[in-house]
DOKOL-615981 format. One line per field, with one value per atom (N, C-alpha, C): residue number from 0; atom name; z, x, y. Coordinates in steps of 0.2 Angstrom, whole numbers, plus 5000, padded with zeros to 4 digits. Atoms other than C-alpha are relative to their C-alpha. Example, Ala and Ser with C-alpha at 12.3 -4.5 7.8 and 13.67 -1.06 7.14 Angstrom:
% residues 2
seq <- 0|0|0|1|1|1
atom <- N|CA|C|N|CA|C
Z <- 5000|5039|5000|4999|5036|5003
X <- 5004|5062|5004|4996|5068|4996
Y <- 4994|4978|5006|4994|4995|5005
//
This chain:
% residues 104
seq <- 0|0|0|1|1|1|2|2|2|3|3|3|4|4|4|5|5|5|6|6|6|7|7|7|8|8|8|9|9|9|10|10|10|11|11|11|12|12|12|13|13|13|14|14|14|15|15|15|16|16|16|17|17|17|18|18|18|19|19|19|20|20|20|21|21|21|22|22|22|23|23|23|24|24|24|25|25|25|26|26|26|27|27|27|28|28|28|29|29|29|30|30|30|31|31|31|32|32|32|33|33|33|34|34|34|35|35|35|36|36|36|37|37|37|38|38|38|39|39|39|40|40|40|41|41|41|42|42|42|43|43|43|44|44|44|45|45|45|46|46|46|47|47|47|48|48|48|49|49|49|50|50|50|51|51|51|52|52|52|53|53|53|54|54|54|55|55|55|56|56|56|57|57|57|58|58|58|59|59|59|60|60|60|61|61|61|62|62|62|63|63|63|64|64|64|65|65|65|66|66|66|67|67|67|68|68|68|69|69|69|70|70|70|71|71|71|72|72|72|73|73|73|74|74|74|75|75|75|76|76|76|77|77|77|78|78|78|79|79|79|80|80|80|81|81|81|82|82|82|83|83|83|84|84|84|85|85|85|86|86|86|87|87|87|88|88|88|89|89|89|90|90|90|91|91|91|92|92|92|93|93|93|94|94|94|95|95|95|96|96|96|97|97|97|98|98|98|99|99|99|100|100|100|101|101|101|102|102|102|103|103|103
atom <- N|CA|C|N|CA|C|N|CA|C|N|CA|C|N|CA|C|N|CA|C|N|CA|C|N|CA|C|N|CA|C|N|CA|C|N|CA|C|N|CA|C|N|CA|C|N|CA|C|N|CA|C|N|CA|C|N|CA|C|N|CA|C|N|CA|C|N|CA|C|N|CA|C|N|CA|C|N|CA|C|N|CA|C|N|CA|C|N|CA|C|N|CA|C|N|CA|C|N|CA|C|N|CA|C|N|CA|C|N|CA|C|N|CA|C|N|CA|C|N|CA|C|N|CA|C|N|CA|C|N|CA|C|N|CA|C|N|CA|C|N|CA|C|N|CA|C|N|CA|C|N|CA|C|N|CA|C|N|CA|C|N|CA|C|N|CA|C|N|CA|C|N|CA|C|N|CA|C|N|CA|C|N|CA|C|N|CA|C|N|CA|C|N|CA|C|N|CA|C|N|CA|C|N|CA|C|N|CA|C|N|CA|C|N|CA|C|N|CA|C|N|CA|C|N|CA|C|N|CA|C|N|CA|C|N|CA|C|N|CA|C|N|CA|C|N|CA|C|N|CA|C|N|CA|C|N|CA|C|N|CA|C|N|CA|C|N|CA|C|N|CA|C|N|CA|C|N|CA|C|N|CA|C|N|CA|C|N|CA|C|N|CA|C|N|CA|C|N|CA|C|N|CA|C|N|CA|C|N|CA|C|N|CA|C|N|CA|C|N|CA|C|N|CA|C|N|CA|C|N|CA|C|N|CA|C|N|CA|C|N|CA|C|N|CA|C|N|CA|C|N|CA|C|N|CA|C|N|CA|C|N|CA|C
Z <- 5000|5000|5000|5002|4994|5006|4998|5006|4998|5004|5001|5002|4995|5003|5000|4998|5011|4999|5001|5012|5000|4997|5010|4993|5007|4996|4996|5007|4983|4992|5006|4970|4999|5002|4973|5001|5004|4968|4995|5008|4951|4995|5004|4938|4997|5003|4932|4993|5007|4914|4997|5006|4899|5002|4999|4901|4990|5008|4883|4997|4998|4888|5004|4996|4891|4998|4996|4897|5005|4991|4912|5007|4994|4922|5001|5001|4918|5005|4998|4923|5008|4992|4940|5004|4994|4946|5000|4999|4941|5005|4992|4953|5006|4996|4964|5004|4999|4964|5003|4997|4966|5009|4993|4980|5006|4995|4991|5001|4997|4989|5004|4996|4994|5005|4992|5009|5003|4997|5014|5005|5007|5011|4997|5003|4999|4993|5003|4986|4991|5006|4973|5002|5002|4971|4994|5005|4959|5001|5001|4953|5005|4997|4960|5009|4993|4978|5003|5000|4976|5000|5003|4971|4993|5008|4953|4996|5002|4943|4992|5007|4929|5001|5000|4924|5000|5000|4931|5006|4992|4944|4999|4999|4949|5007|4996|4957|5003|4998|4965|5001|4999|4963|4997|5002|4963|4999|5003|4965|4993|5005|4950|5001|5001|4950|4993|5005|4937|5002|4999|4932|4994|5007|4918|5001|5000|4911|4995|5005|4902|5001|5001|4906|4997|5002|4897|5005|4997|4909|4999|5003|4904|5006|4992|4918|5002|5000|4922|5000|4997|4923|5009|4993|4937|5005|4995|4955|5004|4993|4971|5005|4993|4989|5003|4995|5000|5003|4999|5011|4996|5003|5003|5003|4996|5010|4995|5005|5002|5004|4998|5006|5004|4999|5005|5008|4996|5020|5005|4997|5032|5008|4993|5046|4999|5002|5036|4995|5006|5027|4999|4999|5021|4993|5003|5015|4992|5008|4994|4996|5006|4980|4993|5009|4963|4995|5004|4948|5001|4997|4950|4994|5003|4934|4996|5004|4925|4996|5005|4910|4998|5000|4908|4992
X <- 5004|5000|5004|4996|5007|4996|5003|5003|4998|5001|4990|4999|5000|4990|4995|5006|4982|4998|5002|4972|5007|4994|4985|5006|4992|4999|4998|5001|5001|4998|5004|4997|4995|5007|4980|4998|5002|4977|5006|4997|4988|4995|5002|4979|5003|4999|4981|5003|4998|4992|4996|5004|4983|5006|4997|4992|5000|5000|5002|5003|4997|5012|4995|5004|5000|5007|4996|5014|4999|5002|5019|5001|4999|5022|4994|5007|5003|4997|5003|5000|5002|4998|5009|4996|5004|5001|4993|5007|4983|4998|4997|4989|5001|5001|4995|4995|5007|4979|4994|5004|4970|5000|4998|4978|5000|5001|4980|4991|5008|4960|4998|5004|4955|5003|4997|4966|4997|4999|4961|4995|5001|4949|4994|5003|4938|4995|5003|4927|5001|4999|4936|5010|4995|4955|5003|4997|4966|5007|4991|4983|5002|4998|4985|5001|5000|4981|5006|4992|4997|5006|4992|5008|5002|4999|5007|4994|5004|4999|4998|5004|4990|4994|5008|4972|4998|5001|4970|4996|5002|4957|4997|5004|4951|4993|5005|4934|4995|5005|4921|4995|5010|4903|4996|5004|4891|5004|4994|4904|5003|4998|4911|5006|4993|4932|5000|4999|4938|5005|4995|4949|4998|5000|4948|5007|4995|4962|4997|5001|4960|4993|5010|4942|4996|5005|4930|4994|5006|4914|4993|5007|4895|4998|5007|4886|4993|5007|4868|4997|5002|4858|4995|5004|4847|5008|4997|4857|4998|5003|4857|5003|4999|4862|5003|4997|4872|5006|4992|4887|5004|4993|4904|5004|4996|4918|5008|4993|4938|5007|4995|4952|5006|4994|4964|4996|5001|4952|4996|5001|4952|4996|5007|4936|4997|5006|4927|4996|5007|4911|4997|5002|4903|4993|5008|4884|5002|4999|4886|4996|5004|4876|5002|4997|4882|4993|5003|4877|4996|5003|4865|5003|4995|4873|5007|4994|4891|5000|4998|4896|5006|4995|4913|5005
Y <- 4994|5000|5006|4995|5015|5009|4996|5031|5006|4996|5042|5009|4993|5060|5002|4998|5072|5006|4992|5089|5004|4995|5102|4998|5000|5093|5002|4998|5102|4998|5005|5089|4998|4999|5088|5006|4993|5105|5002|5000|5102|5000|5005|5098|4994|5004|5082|4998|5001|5076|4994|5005|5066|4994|5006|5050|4998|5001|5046|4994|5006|5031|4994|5007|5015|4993|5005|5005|4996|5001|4996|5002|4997|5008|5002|4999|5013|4994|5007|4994|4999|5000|4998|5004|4996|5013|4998|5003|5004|4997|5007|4990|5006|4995|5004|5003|4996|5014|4994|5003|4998|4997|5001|4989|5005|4996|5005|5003|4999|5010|4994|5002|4993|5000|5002|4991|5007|4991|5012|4996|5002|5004|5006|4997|5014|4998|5001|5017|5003|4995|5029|5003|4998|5034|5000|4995|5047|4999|5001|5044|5006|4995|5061|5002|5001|5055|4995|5003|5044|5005|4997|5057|5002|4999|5056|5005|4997|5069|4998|5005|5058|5000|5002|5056|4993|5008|5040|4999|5004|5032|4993|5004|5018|4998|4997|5015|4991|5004|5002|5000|4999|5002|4996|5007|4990|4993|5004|4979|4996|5000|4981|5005|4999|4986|5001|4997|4996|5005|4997|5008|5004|4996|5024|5006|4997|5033|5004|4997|5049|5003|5000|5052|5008|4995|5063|5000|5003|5065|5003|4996|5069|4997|5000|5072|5001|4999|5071|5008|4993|5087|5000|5003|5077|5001|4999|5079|4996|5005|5069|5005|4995|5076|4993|5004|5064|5000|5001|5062|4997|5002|5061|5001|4999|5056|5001|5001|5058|4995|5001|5048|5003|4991|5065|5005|4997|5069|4995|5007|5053|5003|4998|5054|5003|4994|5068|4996|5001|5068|5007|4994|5081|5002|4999|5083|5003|4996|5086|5001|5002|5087|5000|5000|5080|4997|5003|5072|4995|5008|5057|4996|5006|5049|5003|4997|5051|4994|5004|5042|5004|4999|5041|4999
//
């Protein structure tokens, strides 16, 4: 498990780079990004929350594991309202309202 960071590093307010290399070092930080969400454990982490500033997450829902690189995202215009919580801010939640669906 690789440690992830937290409020406050400066890499998570970088913007993130296009990923142009699908290598294996690609195939490492997937692995990376996977094994360190499940063990947090979680439900959503960003290359960025490792350290790396690339368009990369992997996610878990429905249990379904996966992973998107590069992502474009179309967002519902429908909203939902519910706690969200962040890895990059460990013991908080905080009441949000996003999209009800995304397509990625």
């Amino acid at each position: 498990m690789i440690p992830i960071r937290l409020f406050g590093d400066p890499v998570l307010r970088t913007p993130a780079a296009p990923v142009v290399d699908f290598d294996k070092e690609l195939r490492n930080l997937v692995r990376d990004l996977t094994d360190t969400m499940q063990d947090a454990p979680g439900v959503g982490l960003a290359a960025p929350q490792l350290g790396v500033s690339l368009r990369v997450f992997t996610y878990w829902v429905d249990d379904v594991l996966g992973h998107v690189v590069n992502p474009d995202l179309d967002l519902s215009k429908e909203e939902q309202d519910g706690d969200e919580g962040c890895l990059s801010l460990p013991g908080l939640t905080f009441e949000c309202r996003r999209a009800q669906r995304v397509v990625a």
